[in-house]
ZABA-944215 format. One record per residue (C-alpha): residue number from 1; residue in one letter; y, x, z. Coordinates in nm, 2 decimals, decimal comma, always signed. Layout:
BEGIN
num:NUM | residuo:A | north:Y | east:X | up:Z
...
This chain:
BEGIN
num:1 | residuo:X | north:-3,35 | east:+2,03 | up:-5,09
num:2 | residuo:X | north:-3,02 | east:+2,15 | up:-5,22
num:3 | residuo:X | north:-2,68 | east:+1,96 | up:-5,12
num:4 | residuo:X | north:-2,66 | east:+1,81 | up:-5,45
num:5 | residuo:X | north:-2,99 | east:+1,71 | up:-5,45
num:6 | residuo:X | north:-2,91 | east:+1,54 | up:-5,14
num:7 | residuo:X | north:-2,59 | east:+1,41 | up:-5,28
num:8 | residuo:X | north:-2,76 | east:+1,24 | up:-5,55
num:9 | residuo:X | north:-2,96 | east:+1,07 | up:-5,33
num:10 | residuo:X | north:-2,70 | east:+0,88 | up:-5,18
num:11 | residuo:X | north:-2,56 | east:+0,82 | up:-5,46
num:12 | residuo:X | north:-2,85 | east:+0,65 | up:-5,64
num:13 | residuo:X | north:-2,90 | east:+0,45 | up:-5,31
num:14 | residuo:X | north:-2,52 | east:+0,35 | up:-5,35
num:15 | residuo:X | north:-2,43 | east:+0,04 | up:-5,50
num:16 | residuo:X | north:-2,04 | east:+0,09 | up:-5,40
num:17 | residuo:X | north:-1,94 | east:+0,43 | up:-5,38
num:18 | residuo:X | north:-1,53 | east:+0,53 | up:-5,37
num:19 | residuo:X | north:-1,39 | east:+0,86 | up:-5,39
num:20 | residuo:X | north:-1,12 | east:+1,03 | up:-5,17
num:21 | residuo:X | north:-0,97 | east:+1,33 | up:-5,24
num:22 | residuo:X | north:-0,70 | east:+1,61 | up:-5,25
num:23 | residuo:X | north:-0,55 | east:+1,93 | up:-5,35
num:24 | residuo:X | north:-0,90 | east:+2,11 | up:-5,35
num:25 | residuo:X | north:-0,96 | east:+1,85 | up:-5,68
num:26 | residuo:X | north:-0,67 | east:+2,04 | up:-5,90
num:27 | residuo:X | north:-0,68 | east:+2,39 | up:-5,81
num:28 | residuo:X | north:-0,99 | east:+2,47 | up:-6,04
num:29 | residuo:X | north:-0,72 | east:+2,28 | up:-6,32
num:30 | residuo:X | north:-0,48 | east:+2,60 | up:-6,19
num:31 | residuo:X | north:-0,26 | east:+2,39 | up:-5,96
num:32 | residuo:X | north:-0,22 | east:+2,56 | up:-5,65
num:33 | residuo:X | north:-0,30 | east:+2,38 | up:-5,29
num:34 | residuo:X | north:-0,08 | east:+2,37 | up:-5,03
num:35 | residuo:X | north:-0,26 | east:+2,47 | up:-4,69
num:36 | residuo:X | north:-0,50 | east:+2,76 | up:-4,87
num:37 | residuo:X | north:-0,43 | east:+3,11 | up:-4,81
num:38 | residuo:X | north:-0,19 | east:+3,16 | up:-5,09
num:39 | residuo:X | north:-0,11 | east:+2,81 | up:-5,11
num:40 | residuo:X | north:+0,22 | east:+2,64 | up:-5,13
num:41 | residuo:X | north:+0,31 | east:+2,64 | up:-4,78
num:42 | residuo:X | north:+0,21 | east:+3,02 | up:-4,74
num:43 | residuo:X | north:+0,45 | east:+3,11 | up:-4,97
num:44 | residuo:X | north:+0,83 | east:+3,22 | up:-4,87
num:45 | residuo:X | north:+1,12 | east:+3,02 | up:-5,00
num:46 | residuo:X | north:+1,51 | east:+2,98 | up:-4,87
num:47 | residuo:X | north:+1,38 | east:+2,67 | up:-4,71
num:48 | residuo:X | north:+1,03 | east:+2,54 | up:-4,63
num:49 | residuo:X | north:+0,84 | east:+2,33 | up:-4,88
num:50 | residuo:X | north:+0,80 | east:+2,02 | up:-4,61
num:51 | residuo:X | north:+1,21 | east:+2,08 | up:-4,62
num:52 | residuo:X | north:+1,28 | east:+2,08 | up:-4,92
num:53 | residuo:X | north:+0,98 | east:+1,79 | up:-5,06
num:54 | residuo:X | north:+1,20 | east:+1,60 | up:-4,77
num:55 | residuo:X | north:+1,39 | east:+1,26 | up:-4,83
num:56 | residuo:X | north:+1,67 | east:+1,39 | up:-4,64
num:57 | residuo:X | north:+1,70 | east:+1,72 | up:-4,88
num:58 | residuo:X | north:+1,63 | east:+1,53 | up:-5,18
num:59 | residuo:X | north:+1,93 | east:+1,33 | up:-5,09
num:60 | residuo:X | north:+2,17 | east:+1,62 | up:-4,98
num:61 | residuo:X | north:+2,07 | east:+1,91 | up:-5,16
num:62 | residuo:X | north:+1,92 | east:+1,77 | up:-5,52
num:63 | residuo:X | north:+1,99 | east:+2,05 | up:-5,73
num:64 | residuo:X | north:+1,79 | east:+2,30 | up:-5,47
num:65 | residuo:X | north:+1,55 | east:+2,05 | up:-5,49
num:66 | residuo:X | north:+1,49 | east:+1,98 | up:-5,84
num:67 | residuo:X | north:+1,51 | east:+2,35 | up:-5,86
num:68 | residuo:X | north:+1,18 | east:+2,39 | up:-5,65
num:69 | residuo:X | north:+1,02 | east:+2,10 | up:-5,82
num:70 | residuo:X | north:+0,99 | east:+2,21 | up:-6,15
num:71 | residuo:X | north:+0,88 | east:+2,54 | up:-6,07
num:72 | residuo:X | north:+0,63 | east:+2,47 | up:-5,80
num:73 | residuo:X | north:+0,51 | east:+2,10 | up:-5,86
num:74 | residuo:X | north:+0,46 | east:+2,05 | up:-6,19
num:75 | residuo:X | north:+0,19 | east:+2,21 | up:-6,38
num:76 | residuo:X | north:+0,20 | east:+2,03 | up:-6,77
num:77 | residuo:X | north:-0,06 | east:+2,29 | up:-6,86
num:78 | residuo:X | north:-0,32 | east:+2,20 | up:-6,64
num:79 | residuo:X | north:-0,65 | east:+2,02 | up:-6,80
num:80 | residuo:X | north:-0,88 | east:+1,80 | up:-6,61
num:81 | residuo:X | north:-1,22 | east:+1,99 | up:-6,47
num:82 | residuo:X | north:-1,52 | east:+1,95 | up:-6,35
num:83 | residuo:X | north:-1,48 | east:+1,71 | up:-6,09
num:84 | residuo:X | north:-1,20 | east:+1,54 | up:-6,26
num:85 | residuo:X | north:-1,46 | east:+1,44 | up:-6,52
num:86 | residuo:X | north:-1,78 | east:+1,38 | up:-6,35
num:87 | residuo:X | north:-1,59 | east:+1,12 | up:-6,16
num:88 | residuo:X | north:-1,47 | east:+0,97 | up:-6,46
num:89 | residuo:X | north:-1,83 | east:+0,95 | up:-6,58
num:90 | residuo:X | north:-1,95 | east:+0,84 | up:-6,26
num:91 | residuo:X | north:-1,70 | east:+0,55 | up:-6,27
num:92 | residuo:X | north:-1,78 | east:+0,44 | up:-6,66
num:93 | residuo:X | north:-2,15 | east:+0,44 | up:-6,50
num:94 | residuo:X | north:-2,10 | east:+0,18 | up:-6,25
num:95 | residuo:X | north:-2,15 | east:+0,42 | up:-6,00
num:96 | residuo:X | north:-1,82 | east:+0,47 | up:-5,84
num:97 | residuo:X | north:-1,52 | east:+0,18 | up:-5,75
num:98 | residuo:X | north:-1,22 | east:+0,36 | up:-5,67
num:99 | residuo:X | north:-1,09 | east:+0,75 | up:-5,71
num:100 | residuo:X | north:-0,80 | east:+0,73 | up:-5,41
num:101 | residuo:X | north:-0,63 | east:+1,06 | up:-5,44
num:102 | residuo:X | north:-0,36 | east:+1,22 | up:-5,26
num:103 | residuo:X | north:-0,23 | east:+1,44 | up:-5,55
num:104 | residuo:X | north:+0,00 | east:+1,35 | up:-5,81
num:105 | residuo:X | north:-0,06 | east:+1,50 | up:-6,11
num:106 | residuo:X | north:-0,21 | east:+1,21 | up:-6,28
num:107 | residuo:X | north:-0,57 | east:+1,43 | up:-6,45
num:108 | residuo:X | north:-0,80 | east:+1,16 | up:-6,29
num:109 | residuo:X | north:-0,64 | east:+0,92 | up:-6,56
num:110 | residuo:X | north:-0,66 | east:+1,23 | up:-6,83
num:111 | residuo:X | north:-1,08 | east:+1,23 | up:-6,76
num:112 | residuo:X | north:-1,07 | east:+0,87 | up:-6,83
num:113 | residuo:X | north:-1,07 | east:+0,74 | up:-6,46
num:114 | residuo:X | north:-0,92 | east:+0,41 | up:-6,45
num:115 | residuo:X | north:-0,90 | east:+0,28 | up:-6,08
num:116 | residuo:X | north:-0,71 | east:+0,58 | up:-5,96
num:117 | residuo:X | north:-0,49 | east:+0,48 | up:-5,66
num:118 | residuo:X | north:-0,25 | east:+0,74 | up:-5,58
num:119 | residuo:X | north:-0,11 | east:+0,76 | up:-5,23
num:120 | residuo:X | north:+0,13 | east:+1,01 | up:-5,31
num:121 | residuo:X | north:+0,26 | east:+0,89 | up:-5,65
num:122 | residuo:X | north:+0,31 | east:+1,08 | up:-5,94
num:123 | residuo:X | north:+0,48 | east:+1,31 | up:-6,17
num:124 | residuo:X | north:+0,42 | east:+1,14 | up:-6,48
num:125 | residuo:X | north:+0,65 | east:+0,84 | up:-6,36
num:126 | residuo:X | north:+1,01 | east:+0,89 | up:-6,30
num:127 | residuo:X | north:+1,29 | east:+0,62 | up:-6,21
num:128 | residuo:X | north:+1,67 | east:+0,62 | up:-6,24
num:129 | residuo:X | north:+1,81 | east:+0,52 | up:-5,92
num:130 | residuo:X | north:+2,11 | east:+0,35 | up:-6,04
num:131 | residuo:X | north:+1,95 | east:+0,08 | up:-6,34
num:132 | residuo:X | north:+1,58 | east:+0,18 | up:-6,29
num:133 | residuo:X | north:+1,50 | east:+0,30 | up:-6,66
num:134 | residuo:X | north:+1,18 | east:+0,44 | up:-6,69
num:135 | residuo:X | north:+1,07 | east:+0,84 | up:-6,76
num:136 | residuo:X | north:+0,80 | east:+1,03 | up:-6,82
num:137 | residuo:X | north:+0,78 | east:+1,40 | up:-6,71
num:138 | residuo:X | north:+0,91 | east:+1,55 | up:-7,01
num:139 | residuo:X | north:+1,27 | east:+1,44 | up:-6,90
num:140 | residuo:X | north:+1,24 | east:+1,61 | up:-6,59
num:141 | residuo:X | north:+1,08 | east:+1,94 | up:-6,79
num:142 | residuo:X | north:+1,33 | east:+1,91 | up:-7,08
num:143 | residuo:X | north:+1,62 | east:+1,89 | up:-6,84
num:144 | residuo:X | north:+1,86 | east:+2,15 | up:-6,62
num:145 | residuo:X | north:+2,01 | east:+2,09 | up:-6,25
num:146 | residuo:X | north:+2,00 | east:+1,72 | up:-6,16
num:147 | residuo:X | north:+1,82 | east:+1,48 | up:-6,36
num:148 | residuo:X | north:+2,04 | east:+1,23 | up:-6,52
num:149 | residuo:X | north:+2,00 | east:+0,92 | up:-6,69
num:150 | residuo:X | north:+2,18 | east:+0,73 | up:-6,97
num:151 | residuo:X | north:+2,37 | east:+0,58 | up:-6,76
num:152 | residuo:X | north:+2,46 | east:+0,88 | up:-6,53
num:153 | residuo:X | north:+2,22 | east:+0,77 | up:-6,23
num:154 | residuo:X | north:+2,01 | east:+1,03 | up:-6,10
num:155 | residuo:X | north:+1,62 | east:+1,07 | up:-6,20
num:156 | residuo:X | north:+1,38 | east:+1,03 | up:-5,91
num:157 | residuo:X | north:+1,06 | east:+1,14 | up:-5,95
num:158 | residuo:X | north:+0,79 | east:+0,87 | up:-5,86
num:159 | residuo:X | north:+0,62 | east:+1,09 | up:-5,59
num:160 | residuo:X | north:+0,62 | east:+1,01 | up:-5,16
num:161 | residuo:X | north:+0,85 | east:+1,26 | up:-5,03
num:162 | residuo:X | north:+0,86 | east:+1,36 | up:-4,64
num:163 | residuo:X | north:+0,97 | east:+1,09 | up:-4,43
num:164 | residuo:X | north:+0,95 | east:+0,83 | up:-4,69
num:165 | residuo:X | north:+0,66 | east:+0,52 | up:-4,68
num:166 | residuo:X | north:+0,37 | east:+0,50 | up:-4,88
num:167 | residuo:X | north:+0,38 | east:+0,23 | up:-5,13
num:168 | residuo:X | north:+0,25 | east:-0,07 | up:-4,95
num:169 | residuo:X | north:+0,00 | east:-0,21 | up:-5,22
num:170 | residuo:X | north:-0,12 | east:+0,11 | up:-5,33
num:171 | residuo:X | north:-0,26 | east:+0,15 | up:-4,93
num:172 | residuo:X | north:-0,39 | east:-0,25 | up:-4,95
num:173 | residuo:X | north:-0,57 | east:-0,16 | up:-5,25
num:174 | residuo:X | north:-0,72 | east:+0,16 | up:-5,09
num:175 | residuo:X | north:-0,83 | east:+0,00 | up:-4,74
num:176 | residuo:X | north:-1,03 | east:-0,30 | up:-4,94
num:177 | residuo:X | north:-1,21 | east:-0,03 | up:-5,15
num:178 | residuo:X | north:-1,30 | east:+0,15 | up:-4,85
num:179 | residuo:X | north:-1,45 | east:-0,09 | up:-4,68
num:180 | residuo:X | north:-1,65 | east:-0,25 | up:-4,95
num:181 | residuo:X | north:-1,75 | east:+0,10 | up:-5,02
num:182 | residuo:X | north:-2,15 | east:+0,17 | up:-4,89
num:183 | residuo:X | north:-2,11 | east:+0,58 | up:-5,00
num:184 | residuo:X | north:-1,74 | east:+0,72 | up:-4,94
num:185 | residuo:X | north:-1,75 | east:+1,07 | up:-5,08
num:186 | residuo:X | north:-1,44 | east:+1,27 | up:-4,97
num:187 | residuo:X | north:-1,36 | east:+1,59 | up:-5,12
num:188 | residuo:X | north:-1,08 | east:+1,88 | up:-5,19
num:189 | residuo:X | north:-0,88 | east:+1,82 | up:-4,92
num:190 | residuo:X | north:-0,83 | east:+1,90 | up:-4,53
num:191 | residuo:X | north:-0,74 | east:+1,58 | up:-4,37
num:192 | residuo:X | north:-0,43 | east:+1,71 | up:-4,27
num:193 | residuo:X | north:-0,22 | east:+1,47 | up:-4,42
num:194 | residuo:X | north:-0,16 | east:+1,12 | up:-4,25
num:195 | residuo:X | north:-0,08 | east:+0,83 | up:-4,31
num:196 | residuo:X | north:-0,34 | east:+0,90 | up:-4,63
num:197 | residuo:X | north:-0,60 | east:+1,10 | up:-4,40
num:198 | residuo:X | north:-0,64 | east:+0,80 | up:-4,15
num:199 | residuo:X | north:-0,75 | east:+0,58 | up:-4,45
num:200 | residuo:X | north:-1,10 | east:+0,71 | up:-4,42
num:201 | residuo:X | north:-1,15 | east:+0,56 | up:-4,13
num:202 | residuo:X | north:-1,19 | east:+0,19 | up:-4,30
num:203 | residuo:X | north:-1,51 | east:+0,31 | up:-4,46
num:204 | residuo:X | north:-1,82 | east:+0,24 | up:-4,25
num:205 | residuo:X | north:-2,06 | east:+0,30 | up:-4,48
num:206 | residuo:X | north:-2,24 | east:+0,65 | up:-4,52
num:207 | residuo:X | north:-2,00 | east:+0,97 | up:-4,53
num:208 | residuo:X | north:-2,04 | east:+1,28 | up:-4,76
num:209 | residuo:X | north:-1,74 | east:+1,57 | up:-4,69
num:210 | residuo:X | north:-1,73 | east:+1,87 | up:-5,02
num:211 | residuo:X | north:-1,44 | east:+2,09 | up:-4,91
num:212 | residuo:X | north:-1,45 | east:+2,47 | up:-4,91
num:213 | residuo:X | north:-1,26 | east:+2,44 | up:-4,56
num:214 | residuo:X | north:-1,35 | east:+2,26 | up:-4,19
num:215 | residuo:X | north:-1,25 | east:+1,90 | up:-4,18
num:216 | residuo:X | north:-1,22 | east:+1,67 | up:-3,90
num:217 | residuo:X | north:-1,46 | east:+1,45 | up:-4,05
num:218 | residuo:X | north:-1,75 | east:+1,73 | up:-4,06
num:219 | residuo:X | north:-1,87 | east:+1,59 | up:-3,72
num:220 | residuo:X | north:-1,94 | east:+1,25 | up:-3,85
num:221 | residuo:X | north:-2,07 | east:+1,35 | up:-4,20
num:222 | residuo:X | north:-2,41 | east:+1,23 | up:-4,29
num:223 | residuo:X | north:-2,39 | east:+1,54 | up:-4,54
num:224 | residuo:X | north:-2,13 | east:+1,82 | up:-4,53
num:225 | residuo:X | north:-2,14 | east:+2,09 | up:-4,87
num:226 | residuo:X | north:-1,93 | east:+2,38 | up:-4,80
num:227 | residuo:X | north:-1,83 | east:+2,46 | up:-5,12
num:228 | residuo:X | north:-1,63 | east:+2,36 | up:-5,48
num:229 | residuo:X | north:-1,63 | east:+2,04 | up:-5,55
num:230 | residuo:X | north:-1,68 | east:+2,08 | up:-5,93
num:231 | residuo:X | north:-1,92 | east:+2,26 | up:-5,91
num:232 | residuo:X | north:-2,11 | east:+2,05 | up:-5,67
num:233 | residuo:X | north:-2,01 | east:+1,75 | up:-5,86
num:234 | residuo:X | north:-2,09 | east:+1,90 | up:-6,23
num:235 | residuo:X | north:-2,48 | east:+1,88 | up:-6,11
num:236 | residuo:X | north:-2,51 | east:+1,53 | up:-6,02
num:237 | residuo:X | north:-2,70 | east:+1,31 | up:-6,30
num:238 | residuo:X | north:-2,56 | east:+0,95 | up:-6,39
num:239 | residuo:X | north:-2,90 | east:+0,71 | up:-6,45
């Protein structure tokens, strides 16, 4: 039987079945990972990415920052794929709960996924520090330097940087979806990342891992697909 065959199986004996993914989602979109071989953080800057995506650099060095930003983290082209829409369809179906996804570049919501809980925030939402007006990412791809807003205040995007907290009801959300999930399908993404990566844990229900790389949930995975998640995904059938 092939993996999808199998992962179909599971997923018609599913009756609450939540999605958790990564970076590995986007790249067949054309956004680039971070841990891959010529992802993000294999690449040379003046300062590391985990520097410069920092609180403490955001706060000290913005321009440097916003510099990196738009040219490394924000990808307006990019289309939802594959996987981006299966899930979508999966979701419309009854099928699936909950998309929890570590990425930020909102294309869940482009394939029509509604319950999308992003750990990581996102680049479609932007803030002004000072009177908290609202922008969307063409204010940040329309501008030059630092960000400002009407009123002068600074423009922060709406995405977790290093040493800042994940937003407290996003995570509430996620841990009740996980564990009323009886099928948690985890896919495009290492595990590398914690808090987010220790979320899995919650669900006790069956496990399937689709990631092109080793994970540290491969041990417990009642079925592991080595492979690309959209197209593993794109063969799975919605009854």
């Amino acid at each position: 039987m092939e993996n999808w065959e199998q992962l179909q199986k599971l997923l018609d004996e599913s009756k609450r079945a939540v999605f958790f993914g990564g970076a590995g989602v986007s790249t067949e979109s054309g956004i680039p990972d971070f841990r891959s071989t010529d992802g993000l953080y294999r690449q040379t800057y003046a300062y590391p990415p985990e520097t410069i995506l920092s609180h403490r650099f955001f706060e000290r060095n913005p321009e440097e920052f916003f510099r990196f930003y738009r040219a490394k983290m924000l990808c307006p082209q990019a289309k939802p794929n594959a996987a981006h829409r299966k899930l979508a369809e999966l979701e419309a179906a009854g099928k699936l709960t909950a998309v929890i996804t570590q990425n930020i570049d909102g294309l869940h919501q482009a394939a029509g996924s509604r319950n999308v809980l992003e750990l990581h925030g996102s680049v479609l939402r932007n803030t002004c520090r000072s009177c908290g007006k609202f922008y969307g990412l063409e204010a940040i791809l329309s501008s030059e330097g630092i960000p400002r807003c009407s009123c002068g205040g600074i423009i922060k995007p709406d995405v977790v940087l290093y040493e800042e907290s994940l937003d407290g009801d996003t995570i509430a959300r996620a841990v009740r979806a996980l564990e009323q999930a009886d099928l948690l399908i985890v896919g495009g993404t290492s595990l590398a990342v914690y808090p987010a990566a220790g979320l899995v844990n919650y669900c006790k229900g069956r496990l399937v891992v689709i990631n092109k790389s080793p994970t540290s949930l491969d041990v417990k995975a009642d079925l592991l697909i080595q492979g690309r998640i959209g197209e593993t995904l794109s063969h799975l059938r919605v009854l």
